[in-house]
Residue frames relative to the residue before (quaternion, step in Angstrom):
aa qw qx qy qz dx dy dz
X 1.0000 0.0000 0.0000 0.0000 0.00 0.00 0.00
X 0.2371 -0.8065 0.4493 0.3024 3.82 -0.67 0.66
X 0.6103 -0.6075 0.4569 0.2229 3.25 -1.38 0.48
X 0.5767 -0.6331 0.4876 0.1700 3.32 -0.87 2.03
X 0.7177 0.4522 -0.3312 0.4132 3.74 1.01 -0.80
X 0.5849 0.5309 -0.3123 0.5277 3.53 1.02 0.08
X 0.6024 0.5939 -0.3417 0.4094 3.29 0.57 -0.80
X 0.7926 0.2780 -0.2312 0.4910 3.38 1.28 -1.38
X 0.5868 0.5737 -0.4623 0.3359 3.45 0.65 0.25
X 0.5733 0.7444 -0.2526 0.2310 3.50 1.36 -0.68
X 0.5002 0.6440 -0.2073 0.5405 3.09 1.77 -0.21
X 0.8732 0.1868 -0.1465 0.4256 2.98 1.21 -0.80
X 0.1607 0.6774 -0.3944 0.5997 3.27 2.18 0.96
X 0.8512 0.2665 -0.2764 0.3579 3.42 0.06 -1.26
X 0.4684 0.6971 -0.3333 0.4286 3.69 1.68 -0.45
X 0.6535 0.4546 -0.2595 0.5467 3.46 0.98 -1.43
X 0.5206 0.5588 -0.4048 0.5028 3.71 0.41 -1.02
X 0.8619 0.1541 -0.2676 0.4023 3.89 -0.74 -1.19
X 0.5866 0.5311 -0.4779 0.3814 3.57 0.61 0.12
X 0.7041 0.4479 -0.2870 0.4705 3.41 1.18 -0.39
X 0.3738 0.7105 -0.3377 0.4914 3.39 1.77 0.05
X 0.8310 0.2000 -0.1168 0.5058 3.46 0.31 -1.98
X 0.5451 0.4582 -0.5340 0.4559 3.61 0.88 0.40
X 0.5748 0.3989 -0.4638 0.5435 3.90 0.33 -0.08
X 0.6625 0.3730 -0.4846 0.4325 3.91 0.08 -0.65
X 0.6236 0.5193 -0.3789 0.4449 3.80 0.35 -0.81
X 0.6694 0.3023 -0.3353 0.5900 4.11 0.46 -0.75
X 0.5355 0.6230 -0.4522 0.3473 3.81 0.73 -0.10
X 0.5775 0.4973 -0.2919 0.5779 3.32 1.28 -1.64
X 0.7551 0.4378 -0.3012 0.3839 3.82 -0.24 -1.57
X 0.6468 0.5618 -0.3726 0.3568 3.70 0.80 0.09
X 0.5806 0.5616 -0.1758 0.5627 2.95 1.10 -1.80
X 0.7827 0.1338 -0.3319 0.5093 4.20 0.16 -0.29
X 0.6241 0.4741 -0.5163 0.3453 3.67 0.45 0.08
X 0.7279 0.4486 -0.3715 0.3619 3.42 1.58 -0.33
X 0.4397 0.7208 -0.3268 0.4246 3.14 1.98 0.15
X 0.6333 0.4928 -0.2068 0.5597 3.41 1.40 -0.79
X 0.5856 0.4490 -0.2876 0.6106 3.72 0.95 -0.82
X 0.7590 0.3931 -0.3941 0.3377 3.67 0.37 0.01
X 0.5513 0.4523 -0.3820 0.5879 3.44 1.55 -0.43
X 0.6429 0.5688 -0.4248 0.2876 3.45 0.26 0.10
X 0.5690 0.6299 -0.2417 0.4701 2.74 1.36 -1.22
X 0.6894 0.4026 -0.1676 0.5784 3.65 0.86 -1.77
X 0.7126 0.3216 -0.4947 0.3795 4.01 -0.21 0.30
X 0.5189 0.7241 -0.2439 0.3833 3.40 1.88 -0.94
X 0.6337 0.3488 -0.3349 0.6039 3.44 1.77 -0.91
X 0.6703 0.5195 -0.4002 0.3474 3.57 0.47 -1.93
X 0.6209 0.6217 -0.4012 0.2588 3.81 0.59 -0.73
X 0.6363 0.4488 -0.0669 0.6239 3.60 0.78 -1.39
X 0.8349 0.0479 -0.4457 0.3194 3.36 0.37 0.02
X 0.1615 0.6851 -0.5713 0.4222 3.57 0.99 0.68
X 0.7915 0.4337 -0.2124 0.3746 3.29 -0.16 -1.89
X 0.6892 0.4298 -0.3246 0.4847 3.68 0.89 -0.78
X 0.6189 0.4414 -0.3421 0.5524 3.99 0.88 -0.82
X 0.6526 0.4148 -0.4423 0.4544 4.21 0.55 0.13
X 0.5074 0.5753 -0.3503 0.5374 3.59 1.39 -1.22
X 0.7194 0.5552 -0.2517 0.3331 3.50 -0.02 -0.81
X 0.5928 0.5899 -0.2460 0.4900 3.30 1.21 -1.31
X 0.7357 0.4086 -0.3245 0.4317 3.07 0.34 -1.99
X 0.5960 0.5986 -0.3931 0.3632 3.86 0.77 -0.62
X 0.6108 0.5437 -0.3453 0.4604 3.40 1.23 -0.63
X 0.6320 0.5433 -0.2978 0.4655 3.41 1.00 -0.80
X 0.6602 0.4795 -0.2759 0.5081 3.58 0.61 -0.95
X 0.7724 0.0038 -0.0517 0.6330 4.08 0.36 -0.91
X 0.4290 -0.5668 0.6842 0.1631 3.31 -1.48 1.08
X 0.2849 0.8357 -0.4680 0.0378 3.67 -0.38 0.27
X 0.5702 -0.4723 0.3629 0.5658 3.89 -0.68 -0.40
X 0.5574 0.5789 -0.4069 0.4343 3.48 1.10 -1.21
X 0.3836 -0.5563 0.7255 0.1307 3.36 -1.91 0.48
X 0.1844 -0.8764 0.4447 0.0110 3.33 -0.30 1.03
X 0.6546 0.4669 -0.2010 0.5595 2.91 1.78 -0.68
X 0.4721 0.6974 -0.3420 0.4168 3.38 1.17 -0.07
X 0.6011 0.6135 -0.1584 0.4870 3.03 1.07 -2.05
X 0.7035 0.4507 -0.2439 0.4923 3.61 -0.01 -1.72
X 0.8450 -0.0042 -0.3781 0.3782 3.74 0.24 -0.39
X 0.3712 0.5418 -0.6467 0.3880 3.66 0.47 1.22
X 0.6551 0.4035 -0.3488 0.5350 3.44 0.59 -0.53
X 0.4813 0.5778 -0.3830 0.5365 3.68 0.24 -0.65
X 0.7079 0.4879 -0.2205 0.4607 3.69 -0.09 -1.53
X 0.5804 0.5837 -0.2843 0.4916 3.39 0.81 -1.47
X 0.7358 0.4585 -0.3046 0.3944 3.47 -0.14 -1.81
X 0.6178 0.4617 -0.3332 0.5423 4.02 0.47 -1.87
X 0.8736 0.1286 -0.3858 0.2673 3.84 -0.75 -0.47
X 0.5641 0.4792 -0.5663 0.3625 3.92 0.86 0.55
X 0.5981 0.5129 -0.3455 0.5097 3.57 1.63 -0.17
X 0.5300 0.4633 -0.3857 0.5963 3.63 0.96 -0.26
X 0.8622 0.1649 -0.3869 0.2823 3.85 0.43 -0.56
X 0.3586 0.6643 -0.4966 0.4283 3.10 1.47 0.27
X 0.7365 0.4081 -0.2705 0.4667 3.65 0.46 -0.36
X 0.5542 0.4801 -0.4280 0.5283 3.39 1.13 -0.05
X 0.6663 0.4735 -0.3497 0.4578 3.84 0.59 -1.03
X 0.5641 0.5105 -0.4743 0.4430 3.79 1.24 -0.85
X 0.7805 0.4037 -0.2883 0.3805 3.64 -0.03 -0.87
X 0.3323 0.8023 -0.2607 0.4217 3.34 1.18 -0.02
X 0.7546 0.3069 0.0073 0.5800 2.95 0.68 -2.20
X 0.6053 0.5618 -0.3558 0.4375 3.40 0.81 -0.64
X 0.7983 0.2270 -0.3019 0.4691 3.60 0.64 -0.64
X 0.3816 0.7220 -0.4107 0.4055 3.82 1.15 0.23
């Protein structure tokens, strides 16, 4: 036989239930573009630094004729620089949501 004390709570089971539904969709949405936005950062944070190091480099080629590749260097270093700034932002947001 079922229990009269369930019956009346079930109304308010199913109340608690969809509110905890459309609050997870809503932090669903606010994720999905904050991690969209945290990813362009991340990707100009690398592409940026190493651009700047793979032009530095060039212009070095131009100035000394040498065995070294200058333009290489600049975008290993460059490359270097963007992913401790790309993970330095990754560890920031990290802590932030910890």
């Amino acid at each position: 036989m079922p229990d009269p004390k369930k019956k009346e709570k079930l109304p308010e089971i199913i109340e608690e239930k969809c509110r905890k539904r459309l609050e997870a969709e809503e932090h669903k949405q606010e994720s999905f573009f904050f991690g969209l936005g945290l990813f362009g950062t991340v990707g100009w944070s690398v592409a940026i630094p190493t651009v700047l190091g793979t032009l530095l480099g060039r212009w070095l080629d131009t100035l000394h004729r040498s065995e070294t590749s200058w333009t290489i260097t600049g975008l290993i270093v460059g490359l270097a620089i963007g992913c401790l700034v790309a993970w330095h932002w990754i560890t920031k947001h990290g802590r932030e949501e910890s």
